[in-house]
N, C-alpha and C positions, 0 to 999 in steps of 0.2 A: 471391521468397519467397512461398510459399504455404500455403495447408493442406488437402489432400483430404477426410481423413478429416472434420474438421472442418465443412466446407463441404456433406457430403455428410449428417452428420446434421443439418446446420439446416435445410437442404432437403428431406432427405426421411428421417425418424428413422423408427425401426420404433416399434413400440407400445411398444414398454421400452425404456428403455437400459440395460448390464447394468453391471456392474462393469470388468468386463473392456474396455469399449469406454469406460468413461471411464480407467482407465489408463492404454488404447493414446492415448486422447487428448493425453492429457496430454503420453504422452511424444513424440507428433506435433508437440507445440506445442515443447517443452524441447529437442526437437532442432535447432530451427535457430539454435541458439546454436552460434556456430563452437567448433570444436576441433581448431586447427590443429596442436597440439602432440601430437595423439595420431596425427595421420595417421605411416602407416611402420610403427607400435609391433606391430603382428599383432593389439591390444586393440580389438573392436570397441564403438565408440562408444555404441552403444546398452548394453552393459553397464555404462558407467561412470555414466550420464545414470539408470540404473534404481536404480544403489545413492542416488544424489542426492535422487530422487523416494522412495525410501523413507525418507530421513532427514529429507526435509521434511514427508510426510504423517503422519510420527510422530511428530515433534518430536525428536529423537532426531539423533544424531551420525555423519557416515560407520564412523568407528570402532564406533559401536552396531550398525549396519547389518552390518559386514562379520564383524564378531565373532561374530553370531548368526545367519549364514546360511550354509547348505554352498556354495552355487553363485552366488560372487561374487567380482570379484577383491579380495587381500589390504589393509588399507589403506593399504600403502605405495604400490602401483599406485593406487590410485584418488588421494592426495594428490599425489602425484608430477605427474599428470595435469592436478589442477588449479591447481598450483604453475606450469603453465605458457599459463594463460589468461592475454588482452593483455585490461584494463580497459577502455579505448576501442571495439575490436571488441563486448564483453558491453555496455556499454553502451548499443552502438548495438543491437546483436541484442534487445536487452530493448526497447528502445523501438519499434523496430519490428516485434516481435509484438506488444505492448500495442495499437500501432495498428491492425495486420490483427484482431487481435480484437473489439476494439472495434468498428470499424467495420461488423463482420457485423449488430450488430444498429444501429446510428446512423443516424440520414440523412446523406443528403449533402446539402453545402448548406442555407440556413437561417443560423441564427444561435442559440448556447448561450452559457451562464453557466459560465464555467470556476472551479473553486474550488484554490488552494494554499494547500498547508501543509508546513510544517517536523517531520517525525518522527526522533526519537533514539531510537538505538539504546544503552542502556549497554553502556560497554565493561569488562571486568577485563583487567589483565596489562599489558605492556607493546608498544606500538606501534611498526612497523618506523621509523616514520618521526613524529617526535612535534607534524610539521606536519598530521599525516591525522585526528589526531580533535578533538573539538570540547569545550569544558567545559558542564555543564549543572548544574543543583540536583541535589542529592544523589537517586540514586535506585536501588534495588539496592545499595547498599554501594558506589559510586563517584560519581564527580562526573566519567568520562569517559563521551564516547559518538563515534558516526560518524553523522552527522546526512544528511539524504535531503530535496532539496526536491522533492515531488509537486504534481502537475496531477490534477484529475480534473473529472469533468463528470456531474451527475445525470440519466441517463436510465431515464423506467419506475420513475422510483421510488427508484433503485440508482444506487449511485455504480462511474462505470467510468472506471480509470484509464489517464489520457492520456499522463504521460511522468514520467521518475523521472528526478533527477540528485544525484548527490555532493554534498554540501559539505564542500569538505575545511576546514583550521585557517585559510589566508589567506585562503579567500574568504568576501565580506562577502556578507548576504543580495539584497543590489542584484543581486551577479553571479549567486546562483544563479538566483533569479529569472529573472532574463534569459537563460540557455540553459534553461530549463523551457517559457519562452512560445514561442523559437527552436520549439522541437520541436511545441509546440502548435499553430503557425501553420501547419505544412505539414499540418496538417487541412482537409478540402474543406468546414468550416463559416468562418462570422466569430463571432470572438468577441464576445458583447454588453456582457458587462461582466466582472469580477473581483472575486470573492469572497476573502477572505482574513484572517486574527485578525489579533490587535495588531501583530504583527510589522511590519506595513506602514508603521507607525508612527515614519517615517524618511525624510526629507524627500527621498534619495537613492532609497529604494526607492521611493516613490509618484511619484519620475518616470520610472524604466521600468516601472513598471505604463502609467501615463498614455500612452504611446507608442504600448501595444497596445490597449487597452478601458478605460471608466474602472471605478476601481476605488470596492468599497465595503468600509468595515472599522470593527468598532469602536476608539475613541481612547483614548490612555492621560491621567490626570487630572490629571501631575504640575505643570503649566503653572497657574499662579494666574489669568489670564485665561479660562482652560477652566472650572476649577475654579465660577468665578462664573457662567458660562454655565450650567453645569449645576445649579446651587444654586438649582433653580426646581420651581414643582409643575403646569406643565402645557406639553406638547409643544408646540414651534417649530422653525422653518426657519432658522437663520443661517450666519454663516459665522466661520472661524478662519485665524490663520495659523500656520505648523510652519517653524522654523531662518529665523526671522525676520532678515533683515540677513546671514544667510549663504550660503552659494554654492547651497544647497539649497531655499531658502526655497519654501515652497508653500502656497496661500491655497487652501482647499478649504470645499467646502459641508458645516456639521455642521447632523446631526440629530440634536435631541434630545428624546426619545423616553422620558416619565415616565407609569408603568404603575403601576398598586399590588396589593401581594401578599400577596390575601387567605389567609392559612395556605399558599399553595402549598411544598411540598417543607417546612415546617415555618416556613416565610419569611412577615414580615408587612411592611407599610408602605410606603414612598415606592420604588419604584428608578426611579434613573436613567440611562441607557444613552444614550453622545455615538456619532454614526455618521458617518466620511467617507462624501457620500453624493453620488461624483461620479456624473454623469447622472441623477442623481435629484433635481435641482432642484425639479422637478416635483409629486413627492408630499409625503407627508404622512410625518411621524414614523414615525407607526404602520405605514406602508405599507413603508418602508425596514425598519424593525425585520422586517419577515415577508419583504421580500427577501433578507435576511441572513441570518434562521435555514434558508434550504434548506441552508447547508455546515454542518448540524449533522449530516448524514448519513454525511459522510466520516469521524466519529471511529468510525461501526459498519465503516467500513472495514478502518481500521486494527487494530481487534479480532480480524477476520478474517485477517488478513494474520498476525498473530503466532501464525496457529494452526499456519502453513502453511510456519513458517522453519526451516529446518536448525539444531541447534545446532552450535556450533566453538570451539574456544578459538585458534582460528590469528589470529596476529596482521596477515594477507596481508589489506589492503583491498582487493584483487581477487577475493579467493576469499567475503568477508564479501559485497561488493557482488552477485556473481555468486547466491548463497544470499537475497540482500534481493531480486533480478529473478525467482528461482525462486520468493518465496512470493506478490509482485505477480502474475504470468503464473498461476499456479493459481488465484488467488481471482478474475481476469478468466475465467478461463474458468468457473469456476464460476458466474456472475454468468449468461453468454451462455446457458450449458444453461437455467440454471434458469427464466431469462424467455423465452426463445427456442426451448425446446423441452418443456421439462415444466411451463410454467404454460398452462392451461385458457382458453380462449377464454371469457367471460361478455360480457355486456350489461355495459357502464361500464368493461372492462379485461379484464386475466387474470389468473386468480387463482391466483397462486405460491405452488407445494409446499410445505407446511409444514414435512414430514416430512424435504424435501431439503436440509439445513440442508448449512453447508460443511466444519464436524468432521465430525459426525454419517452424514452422508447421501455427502457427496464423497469428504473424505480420507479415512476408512476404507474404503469403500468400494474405492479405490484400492489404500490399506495393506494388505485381504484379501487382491486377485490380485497384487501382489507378494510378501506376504507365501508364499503358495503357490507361486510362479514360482522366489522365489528362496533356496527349501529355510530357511524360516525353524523355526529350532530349537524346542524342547517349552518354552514356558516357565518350568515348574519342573525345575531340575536334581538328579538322584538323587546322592546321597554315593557311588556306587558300590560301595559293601562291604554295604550292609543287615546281617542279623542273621547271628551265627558260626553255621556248619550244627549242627545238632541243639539246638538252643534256640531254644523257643516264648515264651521270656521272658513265660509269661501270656498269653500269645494264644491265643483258642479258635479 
């Protein structure tokens, strides 16, 4: 698995990159997702991959795509097509560009702070299988969704992600966890430590964190033990225990970390913030608190990610998951150009594109030359009849 074109502008990019050559990128990168169901069909591959990439850089539906362009196939060809991707193959294909991408700009070797989190997806309509999606608080007019547990890792600044997996309805977050790190580790760094929100918050899941890096996360308060720990007004180092007496039990180091908030965000007075703070025996409240907030960067991620999703109403978790790898794979790559190739050498760093934002700057950008490529229609449609011949109805 490779990428020429890719490899060939980090290396040696001309003065501009144009539109056209982030396209071709794109679709450089989207094609090495197998398509074994199309081989035979006379349909070449790159046209099915082109309607996809337009529905994701528009936000917009294959159906929106095919409807409104001359030279594309029909959407019963393109759904057909995708009706017949294997979810195991895409998932591996997605995880293993996220890593050839990533990689172009990472070191190798060393040691990073890997951060997970849990993203849903609302779901409407009815699921093939009503063990595939997941319940959530109400949001969008449902309380389903298809849930993603993510890896990422902060470099330069920016968060690039490391590896995506399913949750489906029987698996608990222990298990996603654990094939997210699986996939992490066959990275040529060591992980230092794990970052992760409340979720971790489970006696079961903070011991396959503990397996691979120790992990740090803030605690939840509903424990009357906790509770009194933190009913105090100046940071200390102690410790707690989680599923006390049960098969999960786990004694960890809490930090708790009491700041006070003068008007900030409209907020005054005492907070107090508990933090499992393994490997960080060492420091200080305060210190843990600022090792924590680096994964405040991943929720600009996620932002990004939902610019770049296909919309569908299909109820195919293969075809949803394949559409969640297409919008992850765009905003990695957009991440790699933009520090890797159009941010500025300065004294203290480089200083990234303002202008190059990843709506703005990428996916339209993108949206243009396919827009043009594949005969996309006049946006306003005429009624076709206009006015009866020989009446000016008042028109000069």
């Amino acid at each position: 698995m490779n990428l020429p074109l890719l490899k060939e502008v980090l290396t040696d990019p001309d003065e501009f990159i144009s539109n056209a050559q982030l396209k071709s990128l794109a679709l450089e990168m989207l094609e090495l997702i197998p398509m074994e169901g199309i081989e035979g069909s006379g349909l070449d591959p790159e046209e099915i991959m082109e309607v996809v990439l337009r529905a994701a850089v528009g936000t917009t539906s294959v159906n929106g795509v095919t409807t409104k362009t001359s030279d594309t196939p029909n959407r019963e060809t393109v759904m057909d097509w995708l009706h017949t991707l294997q979810k195991p193959a895409i998932l591996d294909a997605v995880n293993d560009i996220l890593a050839l991408v990533a990689m172009t700009v990472l070191d190798r070797g060393g040691s990073r702070t890997v951060c997970i989190d849990f993203m849903d997806n609302p779901f409407h309509g009815h699921p093939e299988d009503e063990d595939e999606f997941r319940r959530m608080q109400a949001r969008d007019g449902t309380t389903k969704c298809h849930r993603y547990c993510t890896a990422f890792v902060i470099a330069r600044g920016k968060p690039l992600t490391l590896a995506v997996e399913p949750v489906a309805g029987e698996d608990s977050k222990a298990d996603a966890v654990e094939r997210v790190l699986a996939r992490v580790e066959t990275y040529p760094f060591e992980i230092e430590r794990i970052l992760i929100d409340r979720a971790a918050f489970n006696g079961e899941l903070i011991g396959v964190l503990r397996e691979t890096a120790p992990p740090v996360f803030p605690v939840k308060t509903g424990k009357d033990s906790l509770r009194e720990k933190l009913s105090v007004n100046a940071s200390y180092m102690t410790e707690e225990t989680i599923c006390e007496g049960k098969e999960y039990e786990q004694t960890y180091p809490l930090a708790v970390n009491v700041t006070y908030q003068n008007g900030d965000r409209g907020k005054s007075g005492v907070k107090r913030t508990g933090y499992a703070a393994y490997g960080l025996e060492d420091r200080t409240p305060a210190q843990v608190a600022t090792v924590y907030d680096n994964r405040s960067r991943i929720e600009k991620s996620y932002e990004k990610f939902r610019e770049a999703r296909a919309l569908t109403t299909t109820p195919s978790t293969t075809i949803r998951l394949f559409y969640v790898g297409v919008g992850f794979l765009l905003e990695q790559l957009w991440v790699v150009l933009q520090w890797a190739v159009l941010a500025q050498p300065r004294r203290g760093g480089r200083a990234l594109p303002v202008e190059f934002t990843f709506s703005d700057g990428f996916l339209h950008g993108v949206e243009r030359v396919l827009d043009d490529e594949l005969g996309w229609k006049e946006k306003y449609r005429t009624n076709g009849v206009g006015l009866p011949a020989g009446c000016d109805h008042g028109l000069a």
